[in-house]
C-alpha positions in Angstrom: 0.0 0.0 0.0 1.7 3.4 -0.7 0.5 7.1 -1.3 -0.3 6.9 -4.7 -3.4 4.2 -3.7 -4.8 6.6 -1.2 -4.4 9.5 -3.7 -6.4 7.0 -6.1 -9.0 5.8 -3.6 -9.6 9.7 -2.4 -10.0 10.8 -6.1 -12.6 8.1 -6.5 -14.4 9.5 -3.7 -14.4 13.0 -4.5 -15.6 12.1 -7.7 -18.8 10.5 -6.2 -17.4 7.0 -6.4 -17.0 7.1 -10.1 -13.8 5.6 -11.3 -14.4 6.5 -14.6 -14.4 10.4 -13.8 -11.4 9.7 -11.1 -9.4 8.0 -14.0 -10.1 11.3 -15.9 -9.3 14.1 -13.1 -5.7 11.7 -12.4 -5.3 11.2 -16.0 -5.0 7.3 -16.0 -6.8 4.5 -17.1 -10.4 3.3 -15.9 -8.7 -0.4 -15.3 -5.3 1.2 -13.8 -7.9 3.0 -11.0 -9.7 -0.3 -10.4 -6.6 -2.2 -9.6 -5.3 0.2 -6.9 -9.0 -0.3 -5.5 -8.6 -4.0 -5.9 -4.9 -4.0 -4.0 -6.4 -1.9 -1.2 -8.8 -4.7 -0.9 -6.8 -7.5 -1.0 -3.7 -5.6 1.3 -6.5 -4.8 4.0 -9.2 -7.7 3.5 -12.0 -5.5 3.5 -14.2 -4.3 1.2 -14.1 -0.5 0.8 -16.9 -0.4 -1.9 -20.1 -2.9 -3.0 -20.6 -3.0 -6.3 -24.3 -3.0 -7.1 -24.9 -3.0 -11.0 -22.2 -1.0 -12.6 -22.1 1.5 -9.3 -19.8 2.0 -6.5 -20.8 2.3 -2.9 -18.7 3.3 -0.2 -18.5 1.4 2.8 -18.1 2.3 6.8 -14.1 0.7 6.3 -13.8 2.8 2.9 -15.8 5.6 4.7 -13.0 5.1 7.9 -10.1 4.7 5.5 -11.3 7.9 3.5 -10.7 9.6 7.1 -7.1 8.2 7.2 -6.5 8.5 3.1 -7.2 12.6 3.9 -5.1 13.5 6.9 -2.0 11.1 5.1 -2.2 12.8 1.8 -3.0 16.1 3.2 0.4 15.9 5.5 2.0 14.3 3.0 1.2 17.6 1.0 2.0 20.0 4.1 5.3 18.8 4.4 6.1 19.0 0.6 4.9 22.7 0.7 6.8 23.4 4.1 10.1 21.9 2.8 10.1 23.5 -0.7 8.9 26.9 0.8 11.0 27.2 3.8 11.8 30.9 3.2 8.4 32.0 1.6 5.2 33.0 3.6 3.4 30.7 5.4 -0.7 30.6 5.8 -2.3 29.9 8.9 -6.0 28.7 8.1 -8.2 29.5 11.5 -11.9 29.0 12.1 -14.0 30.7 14.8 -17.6 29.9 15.7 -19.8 33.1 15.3 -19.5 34.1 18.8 -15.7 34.2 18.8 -15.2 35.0 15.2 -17.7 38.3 15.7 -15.8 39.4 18.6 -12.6 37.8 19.6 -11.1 37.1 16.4 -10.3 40.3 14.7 -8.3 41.6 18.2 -6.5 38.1 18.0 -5.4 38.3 13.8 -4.3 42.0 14.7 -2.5 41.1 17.8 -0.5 38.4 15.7 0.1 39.5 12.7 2.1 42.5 14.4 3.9 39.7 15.6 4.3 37.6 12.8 4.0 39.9 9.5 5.0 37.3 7.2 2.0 34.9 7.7 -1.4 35.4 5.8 -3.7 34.2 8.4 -7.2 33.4 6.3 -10.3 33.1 8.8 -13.2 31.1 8.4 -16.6 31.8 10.4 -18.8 29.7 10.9 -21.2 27.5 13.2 -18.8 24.8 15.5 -20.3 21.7 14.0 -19.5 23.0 10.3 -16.1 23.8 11.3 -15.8 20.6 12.8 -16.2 19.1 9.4 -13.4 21.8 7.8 -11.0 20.4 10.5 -11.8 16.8 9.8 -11.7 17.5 6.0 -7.9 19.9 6.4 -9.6 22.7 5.1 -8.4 24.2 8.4 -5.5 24.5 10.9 -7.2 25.1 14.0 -10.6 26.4 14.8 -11.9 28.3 18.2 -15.5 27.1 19.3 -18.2 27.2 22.1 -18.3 24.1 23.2 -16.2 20.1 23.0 -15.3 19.4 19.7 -18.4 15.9 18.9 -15.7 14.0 16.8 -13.0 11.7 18.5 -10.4 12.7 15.7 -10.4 16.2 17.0 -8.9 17.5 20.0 -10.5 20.3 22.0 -8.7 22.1 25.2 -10.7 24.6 27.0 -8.6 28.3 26.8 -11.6 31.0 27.9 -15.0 30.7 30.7 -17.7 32.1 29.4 -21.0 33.4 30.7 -24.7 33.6 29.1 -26.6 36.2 30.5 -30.6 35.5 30.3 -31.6 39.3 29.3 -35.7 40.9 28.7 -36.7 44.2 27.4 -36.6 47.0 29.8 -39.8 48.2 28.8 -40.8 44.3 30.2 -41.4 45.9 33.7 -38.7 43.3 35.7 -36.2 44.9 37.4 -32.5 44.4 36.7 -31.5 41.2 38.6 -34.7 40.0 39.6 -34.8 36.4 40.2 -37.4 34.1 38.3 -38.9 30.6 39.1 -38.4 27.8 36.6 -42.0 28.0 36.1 -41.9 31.8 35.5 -38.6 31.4 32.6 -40.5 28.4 31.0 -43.4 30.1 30.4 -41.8 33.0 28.5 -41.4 33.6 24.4 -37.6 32.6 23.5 -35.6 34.1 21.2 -32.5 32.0 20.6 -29.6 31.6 18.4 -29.9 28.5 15.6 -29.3 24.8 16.1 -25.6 23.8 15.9 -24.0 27.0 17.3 -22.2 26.7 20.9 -24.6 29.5 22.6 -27.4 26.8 21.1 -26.2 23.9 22.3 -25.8 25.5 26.5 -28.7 26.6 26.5 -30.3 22.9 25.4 -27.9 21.3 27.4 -29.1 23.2 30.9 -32.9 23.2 29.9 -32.6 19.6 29.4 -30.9 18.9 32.5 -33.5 20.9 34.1 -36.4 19.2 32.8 -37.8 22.1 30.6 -39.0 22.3 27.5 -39.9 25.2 25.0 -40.5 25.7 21.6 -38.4 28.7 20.2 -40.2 32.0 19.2 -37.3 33.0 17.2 -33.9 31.2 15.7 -31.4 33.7 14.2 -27.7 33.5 13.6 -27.3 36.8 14.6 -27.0 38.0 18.0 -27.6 41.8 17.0 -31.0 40.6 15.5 -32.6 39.0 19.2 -31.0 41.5 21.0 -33.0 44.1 18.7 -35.8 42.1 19.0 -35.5 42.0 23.1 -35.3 45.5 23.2 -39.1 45.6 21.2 -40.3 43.1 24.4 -40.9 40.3 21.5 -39.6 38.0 24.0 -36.4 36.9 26.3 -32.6 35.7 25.0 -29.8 33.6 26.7 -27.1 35.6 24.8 -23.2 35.7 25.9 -22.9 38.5 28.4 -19.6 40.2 26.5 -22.2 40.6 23.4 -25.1 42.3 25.0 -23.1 45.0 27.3 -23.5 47.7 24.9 -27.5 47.4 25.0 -27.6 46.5 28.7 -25.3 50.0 29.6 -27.7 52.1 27.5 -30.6 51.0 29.9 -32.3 48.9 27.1 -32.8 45.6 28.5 -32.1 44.2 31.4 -30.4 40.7 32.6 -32.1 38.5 34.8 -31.6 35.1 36.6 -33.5 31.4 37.1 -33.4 29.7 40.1 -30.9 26.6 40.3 -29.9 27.6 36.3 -26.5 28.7 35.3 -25.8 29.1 31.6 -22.0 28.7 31.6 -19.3 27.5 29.3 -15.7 27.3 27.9 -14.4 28.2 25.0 -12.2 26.1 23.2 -9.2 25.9 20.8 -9.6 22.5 18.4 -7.6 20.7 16.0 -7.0 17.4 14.1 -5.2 14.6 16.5 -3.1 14.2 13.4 -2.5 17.4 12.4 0.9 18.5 12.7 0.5 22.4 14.1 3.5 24.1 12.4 5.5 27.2 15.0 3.2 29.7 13.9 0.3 27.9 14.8 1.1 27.3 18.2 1.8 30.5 18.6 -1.2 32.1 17.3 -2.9 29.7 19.9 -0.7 30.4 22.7 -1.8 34.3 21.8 -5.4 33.7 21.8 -5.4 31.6 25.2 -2.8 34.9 27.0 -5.1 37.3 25.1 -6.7 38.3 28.5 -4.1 39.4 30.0 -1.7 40.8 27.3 -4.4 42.9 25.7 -7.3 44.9 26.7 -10.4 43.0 26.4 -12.3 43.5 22.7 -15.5 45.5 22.8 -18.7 44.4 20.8 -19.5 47.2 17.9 -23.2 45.9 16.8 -25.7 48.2 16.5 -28.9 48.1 18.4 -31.4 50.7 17.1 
């Protein structure tokens, strides 16, 4: 088995499990592809497609070898680059979840590329799950979510607490601070962010745990949008507490608590078990974990109006 099958078996993937359109994009022969399929078959004893009719099907070992066949190649690649550029630029490919990627992110890219003018650093935002795929896939270095990384292959190590603050209209008639009952919080309209970000997934995680259910009033990707929509009363958010300061120091809504609830999290810098994280990697992720405390803290600029 050698790098040129796993370059075969990955082109026959991406191709939709065609060989015939693999052969093409690799410029070799339609039987040539087959027998590096066949070898892989026979070196491993497993299938990695079925045949049905005149169609390939990937299996869960060809799914599970596709996994390995990626990160190989890909590393394979990253060291070919490395080694032949030594003295060029380097790219450092980062993904944020929205959260971090709205607010953190920019302070961190400026903060490092003072340090380290020579890399282009290429940001990707996006919700945690999706760049959970981008990491599994190499399409990025590292990523910075909300929440554990779902996938065994990728590594997740907590760097920053956060807190979700739950917040009403000021025109609502609570007080700031005032306390509510389960009961009272359950019975409210919710405006919450979508399914699949990490603000998402706390706030599920605690309301399950607590036995509560609710059906969302609103889902939005943007945090701006529910906290505009709070301030019009059209019903209450669980929002990170860095993000809604601006609103809550004008006197436009205020936060409140639940009894026996605390919406609290970490956030987390991920990558690849296999990935090899080159020096200006690491140090972009030591930056972002001493961030704190070598810089001031970032402030939110959305608009509520």
């Amino acid at each position: 088995m050698t790098l040129r099958h796993m370059t075969i078996f990955r082109a026959v993937c991406d191709a939709g499990c065609n060989s015939t359109k693999a052969a093409e994009a690799l410029r070799m022969t339609q039987p040539a592809v087959s027998l590096a399929i066949k070898e892989l078959e026979q070196y491993y004893g497993v299938r990695l497609f079925d045949r049905i009719g005149r169609r390939l099907q990937i299996t869960d070992a060809g799914r599970l070898f596709l996994q390995y066949a990626i990160h190989i190649s890909d590393l394979f690649s990253d060291m070919e680059t490395g080694l032949r550029d030594w003295d060029s630029k380097g790219m450092l490919r980062v993904g944020a979840s929205i959260t971090i990627g709205s607010q953190f992110m920019p302070g961190y890219v400026k903060a490092f590329c003072e340090i380290c003018p020579g890399i282009d650093v290429r940001v990707t935002i996006d919700q945690s799950d999706r760049l959970e795929q981008r990491l599994l896939s190499n399409e990025l270095d590292c990523a910075l979510i909300e929440g554990i990384a779902h996938d065994p292959n990728i590594l997740s190590h907590a760097y920053m607490e956060d807190t979700l603050s739950v917040i009403c209209s000021a025109a609502k008639g609570w007080e700031q601070g005032r306390v509510l009952t389960k009961e009272e919080f359950a019975g409210q309209r919710f405006l919450l962010r979508e399914r699949g970000s990490g603000t998402r997934e706390v706030f599920d995680r605690v309301i399950e745990e607590a036995g509560i259910q609710i059906v969302p009033a609103w889902e939005a990707m943007s945090t701006t949008a529910l906290v505009n929509a709070v301030i019009s009363d059209l019903g209450i958010a669980v929002l990170p507490h860095r993000m809604i300061l601006p609103a809550l120091n004008r006197g436009l809504i205020h936060t409140v608590s639940v009894q026996g609830l605390t919406f609290r999290r970490n956030f987390y810098i991920t990558h690849h078990k296999d990935k090899f994280l080159t020096p200006s990697a690491r140090r972009f992720l030591a930056l972002c974990k001493d961030y704190e405390t070598d810089y001031p803290l970032p402030q939110y600029h959305g608009l509520f109006e």
